[in-house]
Each structure stands twice: as structure tokens, then as C-alpha cells.
MDAnalysis code that builds the backbone (N, CA, C; Angstrom):
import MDAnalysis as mda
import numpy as np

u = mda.Universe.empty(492, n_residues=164, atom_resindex=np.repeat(np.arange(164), 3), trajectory=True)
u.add_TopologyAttr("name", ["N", "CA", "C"] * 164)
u.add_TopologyAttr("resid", np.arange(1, 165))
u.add_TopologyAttr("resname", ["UNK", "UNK", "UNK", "UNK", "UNK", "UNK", "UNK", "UNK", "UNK", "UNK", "UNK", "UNK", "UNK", "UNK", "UNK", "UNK", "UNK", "UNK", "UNK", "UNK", "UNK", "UNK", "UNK", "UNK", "UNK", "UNK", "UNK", "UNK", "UNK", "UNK", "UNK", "UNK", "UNK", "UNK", "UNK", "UNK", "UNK", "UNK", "UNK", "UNK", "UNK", "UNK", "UNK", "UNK", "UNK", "UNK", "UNK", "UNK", "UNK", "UNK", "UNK", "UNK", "UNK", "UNK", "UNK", "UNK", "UNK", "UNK", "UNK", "UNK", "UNK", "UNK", "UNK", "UNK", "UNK", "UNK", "UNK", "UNK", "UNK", "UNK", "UNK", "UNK", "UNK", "UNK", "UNK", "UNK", "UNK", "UNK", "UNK", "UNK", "UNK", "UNK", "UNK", "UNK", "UNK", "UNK", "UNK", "UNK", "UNK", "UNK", "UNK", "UNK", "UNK", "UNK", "UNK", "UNK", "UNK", "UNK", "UNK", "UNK", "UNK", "UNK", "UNK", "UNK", "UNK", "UNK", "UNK", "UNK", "UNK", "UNK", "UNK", "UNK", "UNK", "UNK", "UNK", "UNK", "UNK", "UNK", "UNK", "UNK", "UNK", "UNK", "UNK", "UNK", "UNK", "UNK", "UNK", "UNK", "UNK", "UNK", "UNK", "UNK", "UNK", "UNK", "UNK", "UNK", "UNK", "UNK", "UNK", "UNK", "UNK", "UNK", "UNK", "UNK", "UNK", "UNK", "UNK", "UNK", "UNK", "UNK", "UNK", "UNK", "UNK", "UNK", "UNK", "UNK", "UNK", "UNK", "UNK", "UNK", "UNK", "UNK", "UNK", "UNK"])
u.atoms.positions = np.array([
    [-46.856, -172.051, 9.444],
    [-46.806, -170.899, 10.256],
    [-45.564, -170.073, 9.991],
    [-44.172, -170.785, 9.575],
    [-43.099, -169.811, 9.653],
    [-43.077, -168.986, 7.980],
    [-44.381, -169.486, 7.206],
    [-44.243, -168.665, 5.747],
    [-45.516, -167.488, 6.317],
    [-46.660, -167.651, 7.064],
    [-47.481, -166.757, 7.736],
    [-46.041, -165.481, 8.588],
    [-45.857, -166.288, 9.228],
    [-44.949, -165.656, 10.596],
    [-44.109, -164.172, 9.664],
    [-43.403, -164.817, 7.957],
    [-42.282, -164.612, 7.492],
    [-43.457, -163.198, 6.739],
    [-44.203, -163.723, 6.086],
    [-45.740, -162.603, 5.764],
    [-45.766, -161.533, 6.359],
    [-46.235, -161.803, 7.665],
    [-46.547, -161.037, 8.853],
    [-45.174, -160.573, 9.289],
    [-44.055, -160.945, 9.281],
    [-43.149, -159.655, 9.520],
    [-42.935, -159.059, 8.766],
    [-43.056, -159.613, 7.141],
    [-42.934, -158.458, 6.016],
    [-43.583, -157.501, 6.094],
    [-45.205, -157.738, 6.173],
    [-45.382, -156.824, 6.253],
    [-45.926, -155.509, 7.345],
    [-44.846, -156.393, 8.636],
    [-45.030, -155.189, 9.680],
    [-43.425, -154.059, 9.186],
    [-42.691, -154.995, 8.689],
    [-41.503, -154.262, 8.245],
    [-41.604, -153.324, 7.262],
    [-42.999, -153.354, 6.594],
    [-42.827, -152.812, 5.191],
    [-43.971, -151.306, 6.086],
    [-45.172, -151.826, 6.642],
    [-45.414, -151.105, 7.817],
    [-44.699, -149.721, 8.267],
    [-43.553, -150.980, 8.765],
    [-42.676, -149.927, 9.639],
    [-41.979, -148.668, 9.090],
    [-41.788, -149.447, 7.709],
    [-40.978, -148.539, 6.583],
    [-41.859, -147.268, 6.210],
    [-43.226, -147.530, 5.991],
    [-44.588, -147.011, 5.449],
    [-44.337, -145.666, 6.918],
    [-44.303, -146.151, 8.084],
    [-44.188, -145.665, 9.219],
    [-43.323, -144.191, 9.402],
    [-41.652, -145.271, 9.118],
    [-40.844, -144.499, 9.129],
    [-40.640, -143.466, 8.128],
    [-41.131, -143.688, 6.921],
    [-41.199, -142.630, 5.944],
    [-41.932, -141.732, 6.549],
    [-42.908, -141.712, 6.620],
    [-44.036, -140.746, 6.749],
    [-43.292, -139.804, 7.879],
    [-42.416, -140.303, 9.241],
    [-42.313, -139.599, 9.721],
    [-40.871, -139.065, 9.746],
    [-40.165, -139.336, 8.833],
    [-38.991, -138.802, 8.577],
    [-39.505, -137.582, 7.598],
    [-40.616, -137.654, 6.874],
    [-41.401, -136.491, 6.027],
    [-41.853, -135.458, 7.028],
    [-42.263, -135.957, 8.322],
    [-43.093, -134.589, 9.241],
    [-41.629, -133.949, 9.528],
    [-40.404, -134.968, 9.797],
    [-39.248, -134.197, 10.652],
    [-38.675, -133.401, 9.443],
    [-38.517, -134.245, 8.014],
    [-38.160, -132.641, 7.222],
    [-38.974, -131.540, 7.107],
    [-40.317, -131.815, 6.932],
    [-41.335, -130.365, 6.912],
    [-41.075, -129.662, 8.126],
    [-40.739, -130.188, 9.007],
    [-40.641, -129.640, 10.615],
    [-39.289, -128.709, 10.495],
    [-38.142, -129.397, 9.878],
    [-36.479, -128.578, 9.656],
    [-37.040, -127.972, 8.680],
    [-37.888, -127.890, 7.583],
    [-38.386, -126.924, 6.257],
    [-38.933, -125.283, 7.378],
    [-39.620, -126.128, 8.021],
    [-40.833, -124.938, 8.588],
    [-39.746, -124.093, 9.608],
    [-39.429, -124.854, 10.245],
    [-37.887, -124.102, 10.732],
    [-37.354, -123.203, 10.467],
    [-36.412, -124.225, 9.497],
    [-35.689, -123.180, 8.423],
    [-36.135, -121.810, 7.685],
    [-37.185, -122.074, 7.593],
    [-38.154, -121.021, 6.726],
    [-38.328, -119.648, 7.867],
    [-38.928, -119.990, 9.166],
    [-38.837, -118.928, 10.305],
    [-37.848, -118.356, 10.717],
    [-36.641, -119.225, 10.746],
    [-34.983, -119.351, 10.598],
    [-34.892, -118.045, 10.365],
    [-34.997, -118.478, 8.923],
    [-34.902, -117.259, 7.428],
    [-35.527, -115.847, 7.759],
    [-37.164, -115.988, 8.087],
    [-37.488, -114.993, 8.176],
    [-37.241, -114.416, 9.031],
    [-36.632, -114.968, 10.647],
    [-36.384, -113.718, 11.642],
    [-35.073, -113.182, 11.374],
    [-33.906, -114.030, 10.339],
    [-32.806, -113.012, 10.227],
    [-33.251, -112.474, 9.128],
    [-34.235, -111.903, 8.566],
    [-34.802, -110.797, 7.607],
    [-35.296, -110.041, 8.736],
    [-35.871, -110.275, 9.422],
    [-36.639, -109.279, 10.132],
    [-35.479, -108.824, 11.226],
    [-34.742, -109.457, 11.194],
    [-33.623, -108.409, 12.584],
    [-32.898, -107.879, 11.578],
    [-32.147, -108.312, 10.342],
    [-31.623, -107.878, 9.818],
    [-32.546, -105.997, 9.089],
    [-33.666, -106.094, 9.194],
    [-34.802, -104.741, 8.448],
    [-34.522, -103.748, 9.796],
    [-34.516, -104.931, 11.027],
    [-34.602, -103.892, 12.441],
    [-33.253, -103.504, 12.805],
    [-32.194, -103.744, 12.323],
    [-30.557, -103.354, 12.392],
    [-30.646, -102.135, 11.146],
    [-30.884, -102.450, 10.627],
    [-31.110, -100.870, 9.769],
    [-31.753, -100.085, 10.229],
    [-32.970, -100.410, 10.499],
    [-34.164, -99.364, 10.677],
    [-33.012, -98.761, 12.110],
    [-32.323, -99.248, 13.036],
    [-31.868, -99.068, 14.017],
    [-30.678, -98.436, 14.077],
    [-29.901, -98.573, 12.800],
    [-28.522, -97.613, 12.216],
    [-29.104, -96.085, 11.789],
    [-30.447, -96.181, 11.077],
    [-30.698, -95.050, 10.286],
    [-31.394, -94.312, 11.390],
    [-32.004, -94.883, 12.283],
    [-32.430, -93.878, 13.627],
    [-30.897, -93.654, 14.350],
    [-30.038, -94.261, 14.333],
    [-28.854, -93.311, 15.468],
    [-28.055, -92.931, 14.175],
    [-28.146, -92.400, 13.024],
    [-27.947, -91.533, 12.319],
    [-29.046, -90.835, 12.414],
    [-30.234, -90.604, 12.380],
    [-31.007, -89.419, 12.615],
    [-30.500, -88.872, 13.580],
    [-31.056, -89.935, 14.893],
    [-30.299, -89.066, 16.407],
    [-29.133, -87.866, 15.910],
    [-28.048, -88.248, 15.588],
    [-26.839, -87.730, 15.447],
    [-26.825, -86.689, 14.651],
    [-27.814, -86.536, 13.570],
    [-28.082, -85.522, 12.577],
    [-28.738, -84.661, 13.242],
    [-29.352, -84.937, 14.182],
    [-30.642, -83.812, 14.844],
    [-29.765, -82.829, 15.702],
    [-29.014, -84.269, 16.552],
    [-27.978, -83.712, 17.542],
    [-27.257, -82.365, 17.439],
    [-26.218, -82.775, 16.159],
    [-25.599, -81.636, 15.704],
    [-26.429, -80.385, 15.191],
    [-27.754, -80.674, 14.583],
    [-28.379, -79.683, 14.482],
    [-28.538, -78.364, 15.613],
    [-29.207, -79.613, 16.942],
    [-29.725, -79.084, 18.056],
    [-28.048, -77.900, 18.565],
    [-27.001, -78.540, 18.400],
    [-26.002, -78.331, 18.910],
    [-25.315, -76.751, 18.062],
    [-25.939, -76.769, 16.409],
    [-26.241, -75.355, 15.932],
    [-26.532, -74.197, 15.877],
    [-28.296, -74.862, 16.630],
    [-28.749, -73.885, 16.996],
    [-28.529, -73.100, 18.467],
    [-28.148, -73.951, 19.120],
    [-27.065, -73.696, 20.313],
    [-26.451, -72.299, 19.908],
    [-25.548, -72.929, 18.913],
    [-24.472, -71.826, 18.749],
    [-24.703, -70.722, 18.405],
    [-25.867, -71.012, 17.451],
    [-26.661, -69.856, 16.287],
    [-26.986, -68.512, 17.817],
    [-27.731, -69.551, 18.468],
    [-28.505, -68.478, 19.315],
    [-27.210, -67.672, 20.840],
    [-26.638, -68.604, 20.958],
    [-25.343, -68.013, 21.767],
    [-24.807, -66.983, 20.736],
    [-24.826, -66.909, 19.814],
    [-23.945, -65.889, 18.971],
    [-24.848, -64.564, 19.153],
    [-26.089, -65.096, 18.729],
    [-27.029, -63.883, 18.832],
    [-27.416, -63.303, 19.897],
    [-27.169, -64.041, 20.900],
    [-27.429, -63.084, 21.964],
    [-25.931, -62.617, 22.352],
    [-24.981, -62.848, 22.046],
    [-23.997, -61.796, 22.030],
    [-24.032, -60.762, 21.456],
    [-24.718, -60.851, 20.523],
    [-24.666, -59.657, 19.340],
    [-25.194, -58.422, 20.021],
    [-26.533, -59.289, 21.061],
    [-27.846, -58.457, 21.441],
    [-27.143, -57.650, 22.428],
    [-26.133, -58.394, 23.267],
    [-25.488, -57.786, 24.496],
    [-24.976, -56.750, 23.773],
    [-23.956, -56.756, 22.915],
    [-23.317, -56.088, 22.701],
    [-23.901, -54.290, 22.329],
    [-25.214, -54.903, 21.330],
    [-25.678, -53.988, 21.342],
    [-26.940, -52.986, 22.320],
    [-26.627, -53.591, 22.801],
    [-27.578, -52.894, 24.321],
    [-26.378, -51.945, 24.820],
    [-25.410, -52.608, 25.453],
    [-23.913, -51.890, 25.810],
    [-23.735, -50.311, 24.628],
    [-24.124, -50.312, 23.649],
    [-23.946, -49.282, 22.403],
    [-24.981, -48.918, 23.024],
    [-26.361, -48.815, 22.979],
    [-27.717, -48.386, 22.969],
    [-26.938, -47.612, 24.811],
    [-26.879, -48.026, 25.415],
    [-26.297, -47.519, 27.147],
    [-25.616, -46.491, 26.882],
    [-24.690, -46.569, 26.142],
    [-23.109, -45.846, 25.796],
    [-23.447, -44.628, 24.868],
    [-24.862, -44.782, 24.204],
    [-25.498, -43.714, 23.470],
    [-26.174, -43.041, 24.608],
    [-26.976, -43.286, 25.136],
    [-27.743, -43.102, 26.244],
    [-26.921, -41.787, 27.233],
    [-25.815, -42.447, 27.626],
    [-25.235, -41.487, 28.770],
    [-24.741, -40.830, 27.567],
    [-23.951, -40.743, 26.893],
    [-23.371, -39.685, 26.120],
    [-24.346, -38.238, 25.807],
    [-25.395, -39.119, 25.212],
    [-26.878, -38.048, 25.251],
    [-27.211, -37.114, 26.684],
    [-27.201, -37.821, 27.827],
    [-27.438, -37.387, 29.440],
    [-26.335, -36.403, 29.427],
    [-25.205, -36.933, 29.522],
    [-23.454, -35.977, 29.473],
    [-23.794, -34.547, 29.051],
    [-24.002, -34.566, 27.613],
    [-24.371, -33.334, 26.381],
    [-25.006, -32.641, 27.189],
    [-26.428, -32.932, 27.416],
    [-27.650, -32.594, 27.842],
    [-26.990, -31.614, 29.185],
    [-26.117, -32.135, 30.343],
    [-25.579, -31.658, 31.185],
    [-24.942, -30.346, 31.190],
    [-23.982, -31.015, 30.226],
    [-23.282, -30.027, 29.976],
    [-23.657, -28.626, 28.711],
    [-25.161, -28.542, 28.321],
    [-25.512, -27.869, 27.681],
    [-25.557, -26.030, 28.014],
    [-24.829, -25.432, 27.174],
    [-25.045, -24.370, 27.732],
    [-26.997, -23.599, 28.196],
    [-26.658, -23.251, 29.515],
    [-27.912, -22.692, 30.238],
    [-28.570, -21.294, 29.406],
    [-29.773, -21.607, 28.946],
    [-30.620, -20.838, 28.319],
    [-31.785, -20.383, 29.094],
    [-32.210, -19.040, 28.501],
    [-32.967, -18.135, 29.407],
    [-34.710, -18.285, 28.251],
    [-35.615, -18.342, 28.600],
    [-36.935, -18.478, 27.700],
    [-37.775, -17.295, 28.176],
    [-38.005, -16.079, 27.075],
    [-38.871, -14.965, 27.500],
    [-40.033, -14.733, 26.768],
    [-40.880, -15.317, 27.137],
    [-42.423, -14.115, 26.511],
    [-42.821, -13.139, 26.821],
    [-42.650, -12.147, 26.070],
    [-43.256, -11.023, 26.149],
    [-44.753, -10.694, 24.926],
    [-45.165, -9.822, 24.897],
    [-45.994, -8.950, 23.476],
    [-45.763, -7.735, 23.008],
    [-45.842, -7.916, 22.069],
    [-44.924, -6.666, 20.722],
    [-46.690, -5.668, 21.403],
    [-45.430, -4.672, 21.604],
    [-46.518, -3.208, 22.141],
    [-47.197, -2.880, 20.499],
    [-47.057, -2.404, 19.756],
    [-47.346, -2.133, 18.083],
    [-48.567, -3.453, 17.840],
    [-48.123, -4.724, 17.456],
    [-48.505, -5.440, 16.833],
    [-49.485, -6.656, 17.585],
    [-49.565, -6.287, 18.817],
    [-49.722, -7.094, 20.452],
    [-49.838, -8.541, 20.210],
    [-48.672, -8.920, 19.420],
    [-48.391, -10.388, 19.366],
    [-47.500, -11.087, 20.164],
    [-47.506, -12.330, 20.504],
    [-46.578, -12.731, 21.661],
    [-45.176, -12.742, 20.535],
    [-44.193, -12.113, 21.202],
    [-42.800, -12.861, 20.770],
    [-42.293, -13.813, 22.110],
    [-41.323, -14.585, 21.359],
    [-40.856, -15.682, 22.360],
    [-38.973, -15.269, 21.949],
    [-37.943, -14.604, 22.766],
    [-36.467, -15.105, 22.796],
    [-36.020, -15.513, 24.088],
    [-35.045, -16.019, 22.832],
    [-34.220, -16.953, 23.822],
    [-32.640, -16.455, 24.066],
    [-32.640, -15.991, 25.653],
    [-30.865, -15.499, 25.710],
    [-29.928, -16.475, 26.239],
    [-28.867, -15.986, 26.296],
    [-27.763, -17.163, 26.684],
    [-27.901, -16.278, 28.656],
    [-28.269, -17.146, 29.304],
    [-28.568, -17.080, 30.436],
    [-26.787, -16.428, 31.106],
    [-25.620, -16.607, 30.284],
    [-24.261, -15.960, 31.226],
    [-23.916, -14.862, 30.562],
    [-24.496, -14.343, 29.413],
    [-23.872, -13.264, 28.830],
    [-25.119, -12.526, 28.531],
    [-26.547, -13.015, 28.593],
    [-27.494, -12.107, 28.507],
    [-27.400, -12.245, 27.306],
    [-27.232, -12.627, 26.134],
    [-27.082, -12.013, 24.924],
    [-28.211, -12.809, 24.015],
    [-28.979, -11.969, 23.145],
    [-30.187, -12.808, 22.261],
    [-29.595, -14.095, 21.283],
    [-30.153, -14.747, 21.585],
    [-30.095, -16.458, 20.149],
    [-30.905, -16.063, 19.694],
    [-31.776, -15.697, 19.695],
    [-32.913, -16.281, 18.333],
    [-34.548, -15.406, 19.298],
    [-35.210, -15.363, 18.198],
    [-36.940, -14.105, 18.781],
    [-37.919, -15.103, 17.707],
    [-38.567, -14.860, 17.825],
    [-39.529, -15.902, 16.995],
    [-40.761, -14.786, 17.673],
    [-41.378, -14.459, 16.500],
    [-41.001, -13.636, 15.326],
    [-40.312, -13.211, 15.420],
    [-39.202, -12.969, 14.712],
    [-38.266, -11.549, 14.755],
    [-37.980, -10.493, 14.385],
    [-37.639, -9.411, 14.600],
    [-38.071, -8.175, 14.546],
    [-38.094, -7.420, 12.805],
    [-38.157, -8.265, 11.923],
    [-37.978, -7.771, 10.938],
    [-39.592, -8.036, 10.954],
    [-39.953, -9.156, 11.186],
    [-41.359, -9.781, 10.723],
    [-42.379, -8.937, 11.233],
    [-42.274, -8.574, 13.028],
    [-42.730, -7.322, 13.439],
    [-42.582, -5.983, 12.899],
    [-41.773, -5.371, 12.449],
    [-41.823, -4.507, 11.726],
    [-42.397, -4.132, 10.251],
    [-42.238, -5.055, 9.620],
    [-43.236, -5.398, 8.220],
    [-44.886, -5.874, 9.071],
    [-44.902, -6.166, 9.921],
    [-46.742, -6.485, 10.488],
    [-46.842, -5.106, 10.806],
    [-45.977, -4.144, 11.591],
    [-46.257, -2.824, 12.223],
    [-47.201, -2.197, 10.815],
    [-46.290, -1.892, 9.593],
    [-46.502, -1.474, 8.077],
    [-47.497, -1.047, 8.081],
    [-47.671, -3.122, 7.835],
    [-48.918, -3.117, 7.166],
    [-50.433, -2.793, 8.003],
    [-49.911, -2.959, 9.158],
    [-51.220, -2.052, 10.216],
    [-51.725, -0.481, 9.924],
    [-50.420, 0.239, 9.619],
    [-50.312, 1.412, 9.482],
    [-50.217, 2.021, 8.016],
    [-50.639, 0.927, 7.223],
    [-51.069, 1.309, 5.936],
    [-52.468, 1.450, 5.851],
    [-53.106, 0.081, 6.272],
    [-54.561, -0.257, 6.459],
    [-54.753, 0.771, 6.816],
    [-54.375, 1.492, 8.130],
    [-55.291, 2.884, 8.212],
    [-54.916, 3.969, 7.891],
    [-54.257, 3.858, 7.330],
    [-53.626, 5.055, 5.995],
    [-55.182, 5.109, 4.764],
    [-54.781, 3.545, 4.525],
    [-56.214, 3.827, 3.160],
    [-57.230, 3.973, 3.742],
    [-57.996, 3.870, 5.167],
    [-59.422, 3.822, 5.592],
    [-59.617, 5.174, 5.800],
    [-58.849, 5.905, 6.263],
    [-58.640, 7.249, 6.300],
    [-58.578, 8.476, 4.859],
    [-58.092, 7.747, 3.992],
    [-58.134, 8.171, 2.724],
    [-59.209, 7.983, 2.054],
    [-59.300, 8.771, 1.156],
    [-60.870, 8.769, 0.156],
    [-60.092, 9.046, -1.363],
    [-60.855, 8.505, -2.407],
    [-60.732, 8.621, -3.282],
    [-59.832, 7.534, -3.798],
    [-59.403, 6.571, -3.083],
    [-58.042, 6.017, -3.891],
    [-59.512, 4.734, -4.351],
    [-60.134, 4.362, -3.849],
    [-61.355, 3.339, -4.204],
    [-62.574, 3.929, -4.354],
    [-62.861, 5.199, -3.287],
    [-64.060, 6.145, -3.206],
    [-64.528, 7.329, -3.319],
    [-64.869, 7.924, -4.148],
    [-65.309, 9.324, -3.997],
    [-65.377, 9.915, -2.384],
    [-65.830, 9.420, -2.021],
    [-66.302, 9.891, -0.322],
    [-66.320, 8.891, 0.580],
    [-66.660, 9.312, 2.059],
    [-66.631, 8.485, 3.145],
    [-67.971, 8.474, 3.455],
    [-68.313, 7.418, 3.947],
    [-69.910, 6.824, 4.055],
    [-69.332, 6.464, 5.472],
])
């Protein structure tokens, strides 16, 4: 019995060994498989620490952008003020003039001769003519030529023997 007994613990020992291997193999695949996830989540935080630098550098790029156009457009609407203030400052100066324009007199009458309207214009404090539209030269050359026309209709011979 003690060479059975000596058998039989060999080979529960060898067993055990058979045993213990196998599971000292699951506990390294287990620290492998680990390790390996280990690995991959400091890849993957390490992809998301970038991805996470290069977004608060965007932020910051946009920022200052945003903070540009800020300025861009504060400038421009100064510009706009400014020039409205000119466009005002033209405005009354124009009204002022206008005020202070010397007072003019507007006459229609009709040329007795030629019975066309003339239109002058006097200076309303001195009475005195600016300007006739027509003016009297133009009336006088229309008088003419009225008084030529029946110069020749009256005449014979310059186109006709006789009057019909």
C-alpha cells in the first residue's frame, strides 16, 4: 500500500502540477488580456487628449475670429455714424443757402406780336430782370419772320405770275 499510496500521490502531485499550470496560463492570458485593454485605453485617451487640445485650439481660433469681427463691425459702424453726421451737416447747409437765397419774382406774360408765353424772372428788391425765356432777341427774329411770311403771300411774282 505505501508504493500504491507513494503512486497515488505522485500522481495527484503531478495532477496538481497539470492543475497548477493550466491555471497560472488563464492568470497570464488574464494579465495579457489586461494589459492589452491597458494599452488600448491609454491609446484611446491619449487620441481623445488631442482630439481635445485641437478643439480648444479651434475654440480659441474662432474666438479671436468672433472677437474680429467684433471689431471689424464696431469700426464700421463708426464710419457709418460718422458719415450720416456729414450727410446732416450737408443737409442743413443746403436748408441755410436755400434760406438765405435771394427772393425772386416769376412772371408770365404773352408776347403781343408773336402771342407766345414768355416767362422772367426779377430780383423781387430791386425789380430788376435775371433772365426771359425766350428772350427778346428770339422774339424779335420770330416777329421777322411772321412779317416776312406775309410780305411774300402778299407778293406775286417772286414764285408766281399771279394770285389765285
Amino acid at each position: 500500500m505505501s508504493v500504491n499510496a507513494f503512486k497515488n500521490n505522485r500522481i495527484n502531485l503531478v495532477d496538481d502540477l497539470a492543475m497548477s499550470g493550466n491555471a497560472a496560463k488563464q492568470k497570464r492570458d488574464t494579465i495579457d488580456s489586461e494589459l492589452t485593454n491597458s494599452i488600448a485605453l491609454e491609446k484611446i485617451t491619449a487620441v481623445e487628449v488631442k482630439k481635445s487640445e485641437e478643439l480648444s485650439k479651434r475654440i480659441q481660433v474662432e474666438q479671436e475670429q468672433l472677437n474680429k469681427d467684433k471689431q471689424d463691425e464696431d469700426a464700421e459702424s463708426l464710419v457709418q455714424s460718422a458719415t450720416a453726421t456729414a450727410t446732416v451737416s450737408d443737409a442743413m447747409k443746403t436748408i441755410s443757402e436755400f434760406i438765405n437765397m435771394p427772393v425772386r419774382t416769376v412772371n408770365f406774360t404773352q408776347d403781343d406780336g408773336s402771342e407766345r408765353t414768355v416767362i422772367k424772372i426779377f430780383d423781387s428788391e430791386s425789380n430788376e430782370l435775371i433772365k426771359q425765356f425766350p428772350s427778346e432777341e428770339i422774339l424779335s427774329i420770330a416777329q421777322r419772320i411772321i412779317d416776312l411770311q406775309q410780305d411774300i403771300s402778299q407778293k406775286t411774282g417772286i414764285l408766281l405770275d399771279e394770285n389765285i
